[in-house]
C-alpha positions as CSV (number, residue, x, y, z in Angstrom):
1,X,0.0,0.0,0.0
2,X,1.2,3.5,-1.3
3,X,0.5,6.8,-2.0
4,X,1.3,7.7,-5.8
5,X,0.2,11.5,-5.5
6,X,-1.0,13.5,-2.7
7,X,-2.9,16.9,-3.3
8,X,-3.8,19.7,-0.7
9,X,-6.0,22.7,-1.7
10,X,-6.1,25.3,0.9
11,X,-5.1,22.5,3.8
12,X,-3.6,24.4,6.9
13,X,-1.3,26.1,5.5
14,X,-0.7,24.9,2.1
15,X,-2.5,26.9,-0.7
16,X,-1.6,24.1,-3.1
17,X,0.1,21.5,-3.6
18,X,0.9,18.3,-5.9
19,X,3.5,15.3,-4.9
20,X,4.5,11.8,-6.1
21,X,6.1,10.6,-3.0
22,X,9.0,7.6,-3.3
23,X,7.8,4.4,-2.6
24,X,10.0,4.0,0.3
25,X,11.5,6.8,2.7
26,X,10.2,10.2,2.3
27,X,11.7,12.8,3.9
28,X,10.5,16.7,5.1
29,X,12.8,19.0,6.6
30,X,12.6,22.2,7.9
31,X,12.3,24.6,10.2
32,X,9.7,24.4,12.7
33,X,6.2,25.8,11.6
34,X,6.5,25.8,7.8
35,X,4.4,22.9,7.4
36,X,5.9,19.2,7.9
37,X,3.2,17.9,10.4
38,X,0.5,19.1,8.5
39,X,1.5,17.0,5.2
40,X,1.8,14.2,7.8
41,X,-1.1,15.3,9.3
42,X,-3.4,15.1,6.1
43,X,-2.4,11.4,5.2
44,X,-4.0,10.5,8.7
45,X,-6.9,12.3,8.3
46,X,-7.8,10.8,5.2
47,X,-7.1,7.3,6.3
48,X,-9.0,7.8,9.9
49,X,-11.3,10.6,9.2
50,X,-9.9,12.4,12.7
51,X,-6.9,14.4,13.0
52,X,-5.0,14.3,16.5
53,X,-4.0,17.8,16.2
54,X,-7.5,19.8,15.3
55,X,-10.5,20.2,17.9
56,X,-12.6,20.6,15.0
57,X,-12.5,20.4,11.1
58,X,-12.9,23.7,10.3
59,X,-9.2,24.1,11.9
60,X,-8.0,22.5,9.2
61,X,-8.7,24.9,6.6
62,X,-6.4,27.4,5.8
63,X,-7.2,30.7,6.8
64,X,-10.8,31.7,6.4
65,X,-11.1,29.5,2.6
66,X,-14.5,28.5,2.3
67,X,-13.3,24.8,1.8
68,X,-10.1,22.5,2.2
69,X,-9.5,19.4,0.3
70,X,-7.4,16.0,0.4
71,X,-6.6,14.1,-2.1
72,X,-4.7,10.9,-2.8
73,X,-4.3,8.3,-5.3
74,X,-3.2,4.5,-3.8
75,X,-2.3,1.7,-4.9
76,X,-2.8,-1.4,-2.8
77,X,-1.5,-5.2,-3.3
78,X,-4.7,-6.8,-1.8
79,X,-7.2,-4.6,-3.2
80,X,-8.1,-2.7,-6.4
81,X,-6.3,1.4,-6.4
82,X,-8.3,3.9,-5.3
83,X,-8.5,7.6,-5.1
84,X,-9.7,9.0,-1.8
85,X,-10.7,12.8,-1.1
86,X,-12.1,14.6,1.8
87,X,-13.7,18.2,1.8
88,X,-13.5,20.5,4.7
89,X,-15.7,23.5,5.0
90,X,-16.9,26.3,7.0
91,X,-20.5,25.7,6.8
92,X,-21.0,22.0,6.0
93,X,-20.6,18.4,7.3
94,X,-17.2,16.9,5.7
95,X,-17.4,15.0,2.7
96,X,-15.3,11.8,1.7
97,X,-15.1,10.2,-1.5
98,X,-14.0,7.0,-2.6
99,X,-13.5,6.9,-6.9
100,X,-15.8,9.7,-6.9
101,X,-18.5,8.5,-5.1
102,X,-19.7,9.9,-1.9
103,X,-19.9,8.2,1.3
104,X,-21.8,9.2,4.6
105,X,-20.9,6.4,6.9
106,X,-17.1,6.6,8.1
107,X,-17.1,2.3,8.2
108,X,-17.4,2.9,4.5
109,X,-14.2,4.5,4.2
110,X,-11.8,4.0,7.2
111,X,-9.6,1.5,6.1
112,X,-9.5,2.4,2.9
113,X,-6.0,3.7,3.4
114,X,-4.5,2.2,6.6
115,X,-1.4,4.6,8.3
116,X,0.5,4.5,11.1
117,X,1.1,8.1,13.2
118,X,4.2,9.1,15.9
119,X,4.8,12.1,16.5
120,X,5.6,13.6,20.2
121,X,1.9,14.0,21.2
122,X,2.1,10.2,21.5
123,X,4.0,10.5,25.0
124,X,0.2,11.1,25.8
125,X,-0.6,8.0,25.1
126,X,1.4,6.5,27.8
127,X,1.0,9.4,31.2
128,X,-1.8,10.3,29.6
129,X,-5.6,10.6,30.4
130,X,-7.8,7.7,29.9
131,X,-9.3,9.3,27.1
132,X,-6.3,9.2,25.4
133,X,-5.1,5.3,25.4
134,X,-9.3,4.9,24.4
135,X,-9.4,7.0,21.6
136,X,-6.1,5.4,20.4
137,X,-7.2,1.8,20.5
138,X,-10.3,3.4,19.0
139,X,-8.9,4.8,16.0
140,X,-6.4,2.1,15.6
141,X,-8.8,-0.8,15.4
142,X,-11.4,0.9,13.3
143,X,-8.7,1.0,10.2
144,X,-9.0,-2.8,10.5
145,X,-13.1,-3.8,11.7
146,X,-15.4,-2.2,9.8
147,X,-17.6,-3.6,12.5
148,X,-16.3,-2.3,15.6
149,X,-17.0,1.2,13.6
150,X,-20.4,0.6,13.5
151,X,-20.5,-1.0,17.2
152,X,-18.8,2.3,18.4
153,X,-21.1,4.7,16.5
154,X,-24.4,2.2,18.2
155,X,-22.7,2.3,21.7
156,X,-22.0,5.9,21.8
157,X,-25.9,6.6,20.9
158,X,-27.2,4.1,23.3
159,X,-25.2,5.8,26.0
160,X,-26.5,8.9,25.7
161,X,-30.0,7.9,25.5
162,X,-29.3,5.5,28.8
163,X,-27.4,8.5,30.4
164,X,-30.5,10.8,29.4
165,X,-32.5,8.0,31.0
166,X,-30.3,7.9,34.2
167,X,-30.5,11.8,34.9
168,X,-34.5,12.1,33.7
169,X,-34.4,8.8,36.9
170,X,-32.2,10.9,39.1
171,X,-34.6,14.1,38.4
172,X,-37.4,12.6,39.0
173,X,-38.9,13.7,35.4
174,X,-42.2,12.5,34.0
175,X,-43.4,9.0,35.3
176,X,-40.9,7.4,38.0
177,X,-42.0,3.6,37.4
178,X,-42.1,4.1,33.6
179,X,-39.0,5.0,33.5
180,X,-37.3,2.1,36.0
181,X,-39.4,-0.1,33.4
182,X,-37.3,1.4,30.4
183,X,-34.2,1.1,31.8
184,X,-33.7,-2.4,31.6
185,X,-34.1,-2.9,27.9
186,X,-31.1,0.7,27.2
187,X,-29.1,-1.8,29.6
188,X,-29.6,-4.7,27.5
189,X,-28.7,-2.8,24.7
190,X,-25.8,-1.1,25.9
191,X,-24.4,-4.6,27.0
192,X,-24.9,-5.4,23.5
193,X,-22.9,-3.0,21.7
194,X,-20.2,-2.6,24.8
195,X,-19.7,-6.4,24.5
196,X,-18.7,-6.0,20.9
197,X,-16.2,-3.1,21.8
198,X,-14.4,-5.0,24.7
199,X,-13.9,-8.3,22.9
200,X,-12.0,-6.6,20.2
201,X,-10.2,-4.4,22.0
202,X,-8.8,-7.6,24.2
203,X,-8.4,-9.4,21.4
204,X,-6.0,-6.5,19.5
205,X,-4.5,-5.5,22.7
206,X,-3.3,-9.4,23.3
207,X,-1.4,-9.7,19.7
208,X,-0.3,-6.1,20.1
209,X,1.4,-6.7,23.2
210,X,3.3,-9.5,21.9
211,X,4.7,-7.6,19.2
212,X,5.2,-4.5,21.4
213,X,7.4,-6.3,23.2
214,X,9.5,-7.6,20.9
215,X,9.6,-3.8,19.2
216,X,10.4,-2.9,22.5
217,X,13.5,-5.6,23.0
218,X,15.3,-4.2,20.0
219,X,14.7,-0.3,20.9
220,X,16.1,-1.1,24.3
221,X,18.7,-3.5,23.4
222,X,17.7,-5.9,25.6
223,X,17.8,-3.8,28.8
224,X,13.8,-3.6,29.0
225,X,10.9,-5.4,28.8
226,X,7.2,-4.1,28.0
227,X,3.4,-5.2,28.8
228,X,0.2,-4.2,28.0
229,X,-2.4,-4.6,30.0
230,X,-5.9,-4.2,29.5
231,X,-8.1,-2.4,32.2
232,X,-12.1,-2.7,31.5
233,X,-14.1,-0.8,33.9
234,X,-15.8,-4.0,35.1
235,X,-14.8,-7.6,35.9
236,X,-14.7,-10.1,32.6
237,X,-15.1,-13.1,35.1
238,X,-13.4,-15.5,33.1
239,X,-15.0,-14.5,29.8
240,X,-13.7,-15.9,26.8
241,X,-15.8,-14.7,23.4
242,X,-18.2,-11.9,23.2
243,X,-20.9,-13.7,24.6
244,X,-19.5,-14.2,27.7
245,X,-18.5,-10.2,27.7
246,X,-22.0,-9.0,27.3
247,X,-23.0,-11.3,30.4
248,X,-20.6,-10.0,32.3
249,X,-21.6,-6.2,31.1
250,X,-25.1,-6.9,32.0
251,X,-24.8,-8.2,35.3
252,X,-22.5,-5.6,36.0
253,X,-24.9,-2.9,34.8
254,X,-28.0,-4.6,37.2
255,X,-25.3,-4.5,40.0
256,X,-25.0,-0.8,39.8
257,X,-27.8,0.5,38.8
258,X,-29.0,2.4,42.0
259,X,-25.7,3.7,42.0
260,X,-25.9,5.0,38.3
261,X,-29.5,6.5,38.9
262,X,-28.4,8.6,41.9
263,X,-25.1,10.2,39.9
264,X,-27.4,10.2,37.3
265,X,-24.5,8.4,34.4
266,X,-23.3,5.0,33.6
267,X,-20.3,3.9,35.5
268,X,-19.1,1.5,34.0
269,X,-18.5,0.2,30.3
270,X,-15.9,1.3,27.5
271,X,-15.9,4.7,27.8
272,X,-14.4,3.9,31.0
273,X,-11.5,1.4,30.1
274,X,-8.2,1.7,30.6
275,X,-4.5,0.4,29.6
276,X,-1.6,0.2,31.9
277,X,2.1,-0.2,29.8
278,X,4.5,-1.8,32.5
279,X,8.3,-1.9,31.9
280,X,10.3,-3.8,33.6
281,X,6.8,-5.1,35.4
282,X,6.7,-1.2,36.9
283,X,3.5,0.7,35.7
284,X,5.4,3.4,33.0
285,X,3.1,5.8,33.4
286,X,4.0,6.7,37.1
287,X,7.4,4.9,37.2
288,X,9.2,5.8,33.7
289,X,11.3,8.2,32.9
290,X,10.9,10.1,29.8
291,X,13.3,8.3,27.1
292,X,11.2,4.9,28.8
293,X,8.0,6.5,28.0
294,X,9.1,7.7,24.3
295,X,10.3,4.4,23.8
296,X,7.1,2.5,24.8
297,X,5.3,4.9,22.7
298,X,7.6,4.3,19.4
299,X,7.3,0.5,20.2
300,X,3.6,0.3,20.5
301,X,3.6,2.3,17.4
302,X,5.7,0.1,15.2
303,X,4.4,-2.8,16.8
304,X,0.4,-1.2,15.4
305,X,2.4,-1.0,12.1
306,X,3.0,-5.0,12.1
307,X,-0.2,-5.7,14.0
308,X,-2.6,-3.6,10.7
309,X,0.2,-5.7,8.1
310,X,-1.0,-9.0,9.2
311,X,-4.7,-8.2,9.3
312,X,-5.1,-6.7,6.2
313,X,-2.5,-8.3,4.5
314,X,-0.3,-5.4,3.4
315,X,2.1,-2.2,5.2
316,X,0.0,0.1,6.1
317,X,1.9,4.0,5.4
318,X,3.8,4.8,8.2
319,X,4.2,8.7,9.4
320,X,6.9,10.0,11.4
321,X,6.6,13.5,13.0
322,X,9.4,14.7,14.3
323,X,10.5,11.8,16.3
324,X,14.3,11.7,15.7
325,X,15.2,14.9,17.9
326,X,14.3,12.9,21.0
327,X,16.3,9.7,20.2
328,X,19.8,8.9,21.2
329,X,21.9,7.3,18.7
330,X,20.9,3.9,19.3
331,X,17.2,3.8,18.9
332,X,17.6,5.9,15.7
333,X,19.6,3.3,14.2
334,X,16.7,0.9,15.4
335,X,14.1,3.0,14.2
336,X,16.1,3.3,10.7
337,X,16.6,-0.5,10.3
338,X,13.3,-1.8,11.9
339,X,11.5,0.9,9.1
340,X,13.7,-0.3,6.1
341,X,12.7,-4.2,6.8
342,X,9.1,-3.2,7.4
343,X,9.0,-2.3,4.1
344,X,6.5,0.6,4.4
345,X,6.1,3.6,2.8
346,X,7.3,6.0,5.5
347,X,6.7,10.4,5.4
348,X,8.9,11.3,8.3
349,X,9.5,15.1,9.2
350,X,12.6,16.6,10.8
351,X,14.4,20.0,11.2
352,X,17.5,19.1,10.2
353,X,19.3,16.2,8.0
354,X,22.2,15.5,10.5
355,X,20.8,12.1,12.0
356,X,20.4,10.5,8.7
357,X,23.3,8.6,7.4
358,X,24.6,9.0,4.0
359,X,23.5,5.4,3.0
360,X,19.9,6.6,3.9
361,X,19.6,9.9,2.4
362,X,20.4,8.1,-1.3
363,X,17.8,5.9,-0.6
364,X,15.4,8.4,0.3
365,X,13.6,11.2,-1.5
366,X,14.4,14.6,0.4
367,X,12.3,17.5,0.7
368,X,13.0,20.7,1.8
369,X,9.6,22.7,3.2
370,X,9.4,26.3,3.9
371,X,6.1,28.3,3.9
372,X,3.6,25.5,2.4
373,X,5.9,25.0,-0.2
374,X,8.0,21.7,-1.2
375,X,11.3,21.9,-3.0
376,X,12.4,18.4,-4.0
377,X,16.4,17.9,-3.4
């Protein structure tokens, strides 16, 4: 899986702009602020529909346009080419196409174009929020299961109609035993959905750990070792397949019901899961220094890389913002050789060219980026 051209039209700060990227390393250096995240940046928003960076869509439009637009042409080995777009605007709902045909529903295009993104706001991931290490495995699995995109979009809409439910309860609003006799069935629903969510995310979580930790071996040359852990809000009691999940869910949801009612929320479920990374069997987020903490980052990352190959069958594009800086010597030369055998098309920014050896920079196509513009060297 590559990109053969990329085009940005009025995208942050690019006006306009047209490249055939290498089909290997691709290199963007610069000074700071002249655009190298956002290039990286756009290839992530067209293959996840989110960006990490932007609160909301109309950020990524440049200046006050009326629109922004990303397109790319792939080609993929286990599936036919494609060209992908996605429209921004000030006053609309974005749009994706796929061959020229619109889409509404995000499962139909997520996954289309499966990438990989580190850059230094993964640190969050690991002494992070919650939030964070959720919306990760979100967006990571969802390139991969068109269903668990649908399951999340049905949970999240459950939720707030059982959370409406809980506070109307907690209120007292409109007939009390009417709505103790709805509750039940939003429960049952929720447990449905939630069930769905939690078996796949134990399921990714256990093959990404193994590969994380082998990542994590090389990075560290053998001084460290790495875990991942998965924390649901609720006890799985021995569960084993999703059926045995949404048991567990249910019972757990009848257990704290009269709790729930009087906060007037659902306390427990996957908006409340958690992941602990333990190095060395020591919890990393409250224990690790920084350099362990960038390194468990980079390894769950390039682990994610290898997890998306074997699923879909093919690299997935692998982005690189700004990561060298804050590697010594060592794990660059890692990072360099772990990248080349991956075999993945790789955009990775930096400020300067000093960290790259001469053998890599002739493999490589170098750009220079100044002001939204691209001078190839």
């Amino acid at each position: 899986m590559r990109i053969v051209t990329l085009e940005l039209e009025s995208f942050r700060n690019y006006e306009g702009l047209k490249i055939e990227p290498g089909p290997g390393l691709n290199v963007f250096s610069g000074r700071n602020a002249q655009g190298k995240s956002n290039l990286l940046e756009s290839i992530y928003v067209l293959a996840t529909s989110k960006s990490t960076r932007a609160g909301k869509d109309t950020e990524l439009i440049r200046f006050e346009d009326p629109i922004g637009r990303i397109t790319a042409s792939v080609t993929r080995e286990k599936n036919s080419d494609v060209v992908l777009e996605m429209i921004f605007s000030q006053t609309d709902k974005k749009v994706a196409r796929v061959n020229g045909v619109r889409h509404t529903k995000l499962a139909e295009v997520i996954g289309q174009l499966n990438a990989v993104l580190f850059d230094s706001g993964d640190l969050e991931i690991v002494h992070g929020e919650p939030a964070v290490r959720r919306q990760f495995l979100d967006l990571e699995i969802a390139q991969t299961s068109p269903r668990y995109v649908h399951a999340l979009g049905a949970y999240r809409k459950t939720l707030e109609q059982r959370n409406r439910l809980l506070r109307d309860l907690r209120d007292a609003r409109g007939s009390l035993d009417g709505l103790r006799e709805v509750l039940p069935s939003w429960s049952a629903q929720l447990a449905h959905h939630g069930a769905r969510l939690i078996d796949r995310r134990r399921l990714f979580l256990e093959r990404l750990s193994l590969l994380a930790a082998e990542v994590h071996d090389t990075l560290s040359d053998g001084r460290d070792s790495l875990e991942l852990i998965y924390n649901p809000s609720f006890p799985l009691d021995g569960a084993v397949d999703e059926a045995g999940v949404r048991e567990a869910f249910a019972e757990t949801l009848a257990a704290v019901a009269h709790d729930e009612i009087q906060r007037g929320t659902t306390l427990r479920g996957p908006q409340r899961d958690d992941l602990t990374f333990l190095v060395n069997g020591v919890d990393a987020r409250l224990y690790g220094s920084q350099g362990q903490q960038r390194t468990v980052a980079l390894s769950l990352k390039l682990a994610e890389r290898q997890l998306i190959e074997e699923l879909v069958g093919e690299p997935p594009i692998l982005l690189l913002d700004d990561v060298l800086s804050d590697l010594d010597d060592v794990r660059r030369h890692h990072l360099f050789d772990l990248t080349e055998r991956a075999g993945s098309q790789t955009f990775l920014s930096c400020t300067n060219l000093r960290p790259f050896s001469k053998g890599v920079l002739e493999q490589a196509r170098v750009y220079a980026v100044s002001g939204g513009k691209l001078e190839l060297q």
